[in-house]
C-alpha positions as CSV (number, residue, x, y, z in Angstrom):
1,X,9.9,-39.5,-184.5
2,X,8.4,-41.9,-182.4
3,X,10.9,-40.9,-179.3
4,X,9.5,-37.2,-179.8
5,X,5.8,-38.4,-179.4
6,X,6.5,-40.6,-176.5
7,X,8.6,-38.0,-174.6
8,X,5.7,-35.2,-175.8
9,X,3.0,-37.8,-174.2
10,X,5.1,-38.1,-171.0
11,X,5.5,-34.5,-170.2
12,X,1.7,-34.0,-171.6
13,X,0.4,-36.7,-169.3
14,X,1.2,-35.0,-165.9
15,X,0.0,-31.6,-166.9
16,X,-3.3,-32.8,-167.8
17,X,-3.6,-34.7,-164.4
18,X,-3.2,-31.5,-162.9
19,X,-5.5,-29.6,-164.6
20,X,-8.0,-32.4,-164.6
21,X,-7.7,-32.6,-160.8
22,X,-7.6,-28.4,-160.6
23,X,-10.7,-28.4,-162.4
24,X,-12.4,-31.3,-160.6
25,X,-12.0,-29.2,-157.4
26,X,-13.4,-25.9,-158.1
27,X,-16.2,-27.7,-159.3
28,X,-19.0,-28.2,-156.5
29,X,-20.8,-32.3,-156.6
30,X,-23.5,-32.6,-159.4
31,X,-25.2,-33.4,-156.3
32,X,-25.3,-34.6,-152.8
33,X,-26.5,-37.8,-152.1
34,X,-28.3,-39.0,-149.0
35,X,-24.5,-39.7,-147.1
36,X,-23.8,-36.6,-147.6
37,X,-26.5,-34.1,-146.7
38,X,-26.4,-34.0,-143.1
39,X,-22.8,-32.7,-142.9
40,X,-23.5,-30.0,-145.9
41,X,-26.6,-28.8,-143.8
42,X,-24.5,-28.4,-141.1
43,X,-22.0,-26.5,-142.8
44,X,-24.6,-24.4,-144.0
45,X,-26.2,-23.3,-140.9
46,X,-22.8,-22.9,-139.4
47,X,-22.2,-20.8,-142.3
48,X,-25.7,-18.9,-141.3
49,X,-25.4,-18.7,-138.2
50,X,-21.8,-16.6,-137.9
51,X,-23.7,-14.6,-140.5
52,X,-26.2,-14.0,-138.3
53,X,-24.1,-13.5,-135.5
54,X,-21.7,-11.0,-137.2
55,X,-24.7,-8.7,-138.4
56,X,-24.6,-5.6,-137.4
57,X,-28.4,-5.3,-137.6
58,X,-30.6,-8.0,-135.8
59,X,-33.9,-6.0,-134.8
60,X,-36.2,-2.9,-135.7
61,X,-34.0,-0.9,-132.8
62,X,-30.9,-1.9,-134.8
63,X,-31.7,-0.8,-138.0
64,X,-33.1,2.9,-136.8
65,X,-29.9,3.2,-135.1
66,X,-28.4,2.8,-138.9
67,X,-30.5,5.0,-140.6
68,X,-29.8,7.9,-138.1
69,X,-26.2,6.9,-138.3
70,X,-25.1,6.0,-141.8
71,X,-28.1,6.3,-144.0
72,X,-26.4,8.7,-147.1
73,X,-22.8,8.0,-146.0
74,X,-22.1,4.5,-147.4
75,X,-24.2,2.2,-146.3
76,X,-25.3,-0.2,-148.5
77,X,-28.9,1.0,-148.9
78,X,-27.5,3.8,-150.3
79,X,-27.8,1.5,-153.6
80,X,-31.2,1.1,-153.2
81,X,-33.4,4.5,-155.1
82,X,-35.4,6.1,-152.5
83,X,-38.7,4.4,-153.3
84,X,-37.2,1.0,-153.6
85,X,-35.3,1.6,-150.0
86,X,-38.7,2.7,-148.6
87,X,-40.4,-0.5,-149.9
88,X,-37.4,-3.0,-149.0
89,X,-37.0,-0.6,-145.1
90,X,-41.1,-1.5,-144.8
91,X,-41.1,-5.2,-145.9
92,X,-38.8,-6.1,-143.4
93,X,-39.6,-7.9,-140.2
94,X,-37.6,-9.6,-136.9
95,X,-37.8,-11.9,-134.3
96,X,-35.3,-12.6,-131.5
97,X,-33.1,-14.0,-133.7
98,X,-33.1,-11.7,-136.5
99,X,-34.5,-11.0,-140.2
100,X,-37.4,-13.1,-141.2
101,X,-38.3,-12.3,-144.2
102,X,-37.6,-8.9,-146.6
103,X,-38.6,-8.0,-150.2
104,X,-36.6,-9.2,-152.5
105,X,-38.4,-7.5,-156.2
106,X,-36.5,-4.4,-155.6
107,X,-33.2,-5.5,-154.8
108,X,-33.7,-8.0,-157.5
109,X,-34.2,-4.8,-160.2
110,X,-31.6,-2.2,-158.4
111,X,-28.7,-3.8,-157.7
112,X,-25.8,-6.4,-158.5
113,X,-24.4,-9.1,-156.8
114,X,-22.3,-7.5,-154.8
115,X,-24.5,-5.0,-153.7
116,X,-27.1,-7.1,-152.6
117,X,-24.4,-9.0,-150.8
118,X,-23.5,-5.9,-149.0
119,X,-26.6,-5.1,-148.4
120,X,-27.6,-8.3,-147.0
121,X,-25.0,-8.8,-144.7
122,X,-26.2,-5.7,-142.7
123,X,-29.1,-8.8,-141.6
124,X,-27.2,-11.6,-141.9
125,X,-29.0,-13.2,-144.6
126,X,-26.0,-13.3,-147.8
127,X,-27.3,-16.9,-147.8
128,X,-30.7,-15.5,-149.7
129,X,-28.3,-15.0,-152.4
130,X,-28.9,-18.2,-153.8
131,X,-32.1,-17.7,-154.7
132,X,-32.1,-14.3,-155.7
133,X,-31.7,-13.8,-159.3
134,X,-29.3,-10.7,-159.8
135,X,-27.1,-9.1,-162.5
136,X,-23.4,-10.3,-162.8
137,X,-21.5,-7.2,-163.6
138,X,-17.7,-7.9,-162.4
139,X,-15.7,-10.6,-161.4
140,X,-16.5,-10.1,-157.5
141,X,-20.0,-10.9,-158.8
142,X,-19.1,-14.1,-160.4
143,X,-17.2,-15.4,-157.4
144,X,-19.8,-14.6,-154.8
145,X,-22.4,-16.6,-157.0
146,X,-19.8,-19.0,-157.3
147,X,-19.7,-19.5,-153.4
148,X,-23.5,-19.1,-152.6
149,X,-25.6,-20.7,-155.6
150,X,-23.3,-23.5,-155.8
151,X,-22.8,-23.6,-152.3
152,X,-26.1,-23.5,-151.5
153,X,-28.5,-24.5,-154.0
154,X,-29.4,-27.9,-152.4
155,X,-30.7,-26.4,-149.3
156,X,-33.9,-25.0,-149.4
157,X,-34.6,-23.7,-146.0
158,X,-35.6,-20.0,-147.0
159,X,-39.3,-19.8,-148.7
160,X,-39.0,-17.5,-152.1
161,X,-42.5,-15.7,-152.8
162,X,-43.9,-16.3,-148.7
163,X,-43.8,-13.6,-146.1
164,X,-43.3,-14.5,-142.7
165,X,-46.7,-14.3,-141.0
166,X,-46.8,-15.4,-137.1
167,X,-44.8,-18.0,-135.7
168,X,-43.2,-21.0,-137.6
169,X,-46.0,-19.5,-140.4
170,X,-45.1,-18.5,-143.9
171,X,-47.7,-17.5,-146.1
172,X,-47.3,-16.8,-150.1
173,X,-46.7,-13.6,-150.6
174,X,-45.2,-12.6,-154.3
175,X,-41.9,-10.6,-154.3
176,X,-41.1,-11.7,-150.6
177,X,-38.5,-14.7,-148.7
178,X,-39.9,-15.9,-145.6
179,X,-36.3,-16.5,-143.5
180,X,-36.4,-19.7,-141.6
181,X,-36.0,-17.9,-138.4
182,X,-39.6,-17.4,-139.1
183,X,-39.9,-20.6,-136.4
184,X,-39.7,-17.9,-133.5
185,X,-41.9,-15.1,-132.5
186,X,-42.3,-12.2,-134.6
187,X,-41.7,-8.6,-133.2
């Protein structure tokens, strides 16, 4: 009896190591210290930054090129109902370097995860996921919160309930994010 619990433990053992260590690395840190902030901010604005770069809208010219030219055949405002696409289409406001700032109440009521994701990445700015606070519906939901909240919740460089102003200015401003790229002029 004894030689079946031992043998039970010793083929027990390793399997729990493994899931132990399986869960231990889909789990993000309970938090970053000090030592380890500088590199996660970098990853984060790398992260931002190809974004940004991959957008296919980055000014006012942009985005009336993609009403004309997909507005009603799939884009993702599409998910948006007309009033709340003319409210989020008006809020919105660029610089040189892209989005800084949009409505967020809208989206926040409308649509799910995903499709604010999608409808985000038209600007760039998935990263505003984080502090969004949006309705889980399928598993594509859970795993882009996954990768953005807990990716992301220790940086706070995007201002929830500010507008972007005028130059490196963000003023409050309910229902709006003021995007850090805020720091440059404003169109």
């Amino acid at each position: 009896m004894k030689f079946h619990l031992i043998l039970a433990a010793l083929v027990a053992f390793p399997i729990a190591c493994q899931a132990a260590d399986l869960h231990s690395r889909e789990q993000p840190p309970a938090y970053i210290d000090a030592s380890m902030q500088p590199a996660f901010d970098t990853e984060v604005q790398r992260r931002r930054d190809i974004e940004q770069f991959l957008a296919p809208i980055k000014s006012a010219s942009d985005l009336q090129a993609h009403l004309a030219n997909r507005l009603g055949r799939g884009s993702p405002l599409d998910a948006l109902s007309p009033h709340a696409r003319e409210r989020f289409l008006a809020s919105l406001s660029f610089n040189a370097r892209g989005l800084t700032g949009y409505r967020y109440d809208d989206v926040e009521a409308e649509l799910s995860v995903s499709q604010a994701f999608e409808l985000l990445g038209l600007f760039g700015v998935q990263d505003t996921l984080r502090i969004l606070h949006l309705r889980q519906t399928t598993d594509r939901d859970a795993q882009l919160l996954g990768l953005y909240v807990n990716g992301g919740e220790h940086v706070a460089a995007d201002h929830y309930n500010y507008r972007c102003a005028s130059r490196a200015s963000c003023e409050f401003s309910r229902n709006f994010i003021c995007m850090t790229g805020c720091a440059a002029y404003i169109e």
